[in-house]
N, C-alpha and C positions, 0 to 999 in steps of 0.2 A: 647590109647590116643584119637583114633577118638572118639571111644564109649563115652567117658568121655567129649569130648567138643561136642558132640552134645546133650549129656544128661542138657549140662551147657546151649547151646543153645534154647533147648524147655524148660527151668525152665526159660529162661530170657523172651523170648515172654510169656508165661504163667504168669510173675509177672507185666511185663509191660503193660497188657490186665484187670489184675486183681487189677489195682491201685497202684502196685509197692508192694504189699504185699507178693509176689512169695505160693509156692504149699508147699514149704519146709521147716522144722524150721530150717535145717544144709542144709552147704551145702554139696552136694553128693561129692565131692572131698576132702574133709576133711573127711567124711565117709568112705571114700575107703583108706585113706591114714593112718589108724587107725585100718585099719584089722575091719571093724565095717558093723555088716549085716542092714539091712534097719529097723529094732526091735529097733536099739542101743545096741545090744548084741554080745557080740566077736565073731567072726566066727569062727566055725568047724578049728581045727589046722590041721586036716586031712585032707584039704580039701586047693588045692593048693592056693596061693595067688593069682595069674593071672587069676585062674579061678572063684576065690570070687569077682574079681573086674570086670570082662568081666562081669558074673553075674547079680550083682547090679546094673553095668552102665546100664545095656540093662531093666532092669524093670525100672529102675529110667525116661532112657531116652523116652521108651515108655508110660510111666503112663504123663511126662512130656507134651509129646508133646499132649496127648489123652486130658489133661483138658485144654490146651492153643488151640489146634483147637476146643471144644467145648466152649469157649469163646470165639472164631472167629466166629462163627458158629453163638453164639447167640448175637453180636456186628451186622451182620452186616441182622440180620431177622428183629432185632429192630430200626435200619436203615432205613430198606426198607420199612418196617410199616409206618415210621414217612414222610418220603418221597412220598407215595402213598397219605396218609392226605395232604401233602402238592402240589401236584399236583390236588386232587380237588378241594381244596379250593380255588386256582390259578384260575377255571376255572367257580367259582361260583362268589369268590371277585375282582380278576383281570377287568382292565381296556383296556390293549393293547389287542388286538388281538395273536399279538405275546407271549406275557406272558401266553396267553390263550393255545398258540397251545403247550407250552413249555410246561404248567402242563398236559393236556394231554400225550404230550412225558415223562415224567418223570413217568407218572403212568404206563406206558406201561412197559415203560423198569423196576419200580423195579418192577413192576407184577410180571415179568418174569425172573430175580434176583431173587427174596425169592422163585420161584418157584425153583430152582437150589438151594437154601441155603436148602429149605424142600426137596427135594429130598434125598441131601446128608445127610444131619443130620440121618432120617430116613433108607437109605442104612447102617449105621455104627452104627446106634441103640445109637444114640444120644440124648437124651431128648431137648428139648431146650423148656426157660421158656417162661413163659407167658408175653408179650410186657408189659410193665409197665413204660408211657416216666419219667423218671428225670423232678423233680420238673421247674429246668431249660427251659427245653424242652415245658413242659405243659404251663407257663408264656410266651414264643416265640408263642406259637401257640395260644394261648389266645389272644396276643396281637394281628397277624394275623385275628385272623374271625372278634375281633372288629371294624378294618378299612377295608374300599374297593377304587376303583378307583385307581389313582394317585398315593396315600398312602401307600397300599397294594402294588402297583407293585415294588415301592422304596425296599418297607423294605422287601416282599417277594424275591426278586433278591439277597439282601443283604445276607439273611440269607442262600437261599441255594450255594449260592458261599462257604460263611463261611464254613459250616457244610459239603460241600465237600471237602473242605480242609482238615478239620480235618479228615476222612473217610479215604482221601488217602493215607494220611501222617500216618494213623494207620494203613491198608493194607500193605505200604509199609515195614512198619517195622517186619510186621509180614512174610511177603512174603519173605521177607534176611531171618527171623532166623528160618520159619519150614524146614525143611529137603525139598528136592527137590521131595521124592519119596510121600508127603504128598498129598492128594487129596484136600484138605482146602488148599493148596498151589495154587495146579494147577487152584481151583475154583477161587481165587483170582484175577490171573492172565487173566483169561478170564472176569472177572468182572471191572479192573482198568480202559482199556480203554473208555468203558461207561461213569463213573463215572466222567476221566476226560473232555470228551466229555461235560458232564450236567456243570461243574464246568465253561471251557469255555467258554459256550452257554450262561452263567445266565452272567460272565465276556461282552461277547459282548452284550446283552440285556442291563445290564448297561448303554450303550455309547450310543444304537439304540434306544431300543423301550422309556427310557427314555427323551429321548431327545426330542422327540415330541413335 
């Protein structure tokens, strides 16, 4: 039963990362409960029941968790890419001083963020693909380089408050459901309180450097 709800567990971060489309056309518990090998073909009748499902749980749940931390893995490189752009642009278009010393901070820290996300990826022989921002993304930061001053500092504070929102709140989800013994887990968790640090910082700049 553990093997089986953590196997259910990395299939659910892995579908929840991946757009809600999950890694798996069945699910593995209805597989197991069918006498049925990871093929869709009956398993070996010589070959004990508890042992066919110890089995499958255990490749189901490692393969699970293996593509759900490499979409951790490449969620949060393409993050920090997008976040580094946005901390020089802070400090080319930026108006306050403060906003200025904040894109700087923010470069620094994902610098050294993706430098920890490439380390790990490459330690476990991870590919992770080539940054490519969401049409989304591209229009925000478009909009971005066109305005400076005043302007820029509104709508720059705005957006990275947002967009750490959303980071966290995706972290967090994933940080519940990988296994505890995962190293994308533990990178997480060394990673949150930054993030909510920057989330904060852009929250008070709102009220301070705004207000000017």
């Amino acid at each position: 039963m553990k093997m089986q709800k953590e196997a259910v567990m990395a299939i659910a971060v892995a579908g929840l990362l991946m757009g809600g489309t999950g890694i798996w056309a069945a699910d593995p518990s209805t597989m197991q409960n069918e006498g049925m090998s990871d093929k869709g073909q009956a398993a070996p009748s010589n070959v004990p029941a508890n042992a066919q499902s110890s089995t499958l749980g255990a490749a189901q749940s490692q393969s699970a968790q293996n593509q759900a931390e490499k979409q951790v893995l490449n969620e949060l490189h393409k993050d920090n890419q997008a976040e580094i752009q946005l901390g020089q642009l802070a400090q080319q278009n930026g108006q306050a001083a403060e906003v200025k010393e904040f894109g700087q901070h923010l470069m620094n820290d994902h610098q050294q963020a993706d430098t920890q996300v490439l380390n790990l990826a490459s330690s476990q022989s991870i590919p992770l693909a080539e940054v490519n921002a969401p049409s989304a993304d591209q229009r925000a930061m478009q909009k971005l380089q066109s305005i400076s001053g005043a302007d820029f500092d509104k709508a720059f504070l705005r957006d990275i408050k947002k967009a750490h929102e959303r980071t966290i709140n995706k972290l967090e989800i994933a940080q519940h459901r990988l296994p505890e013994s995962s190293q994308v887990r533990q990178l997480i968790t060394q990673l949150l309180p930054t993030l909510q640090e920057h989330r904060d910082r852009a929250q008070q700049l709102q009220q301070t450097a705004l207000a000017k």
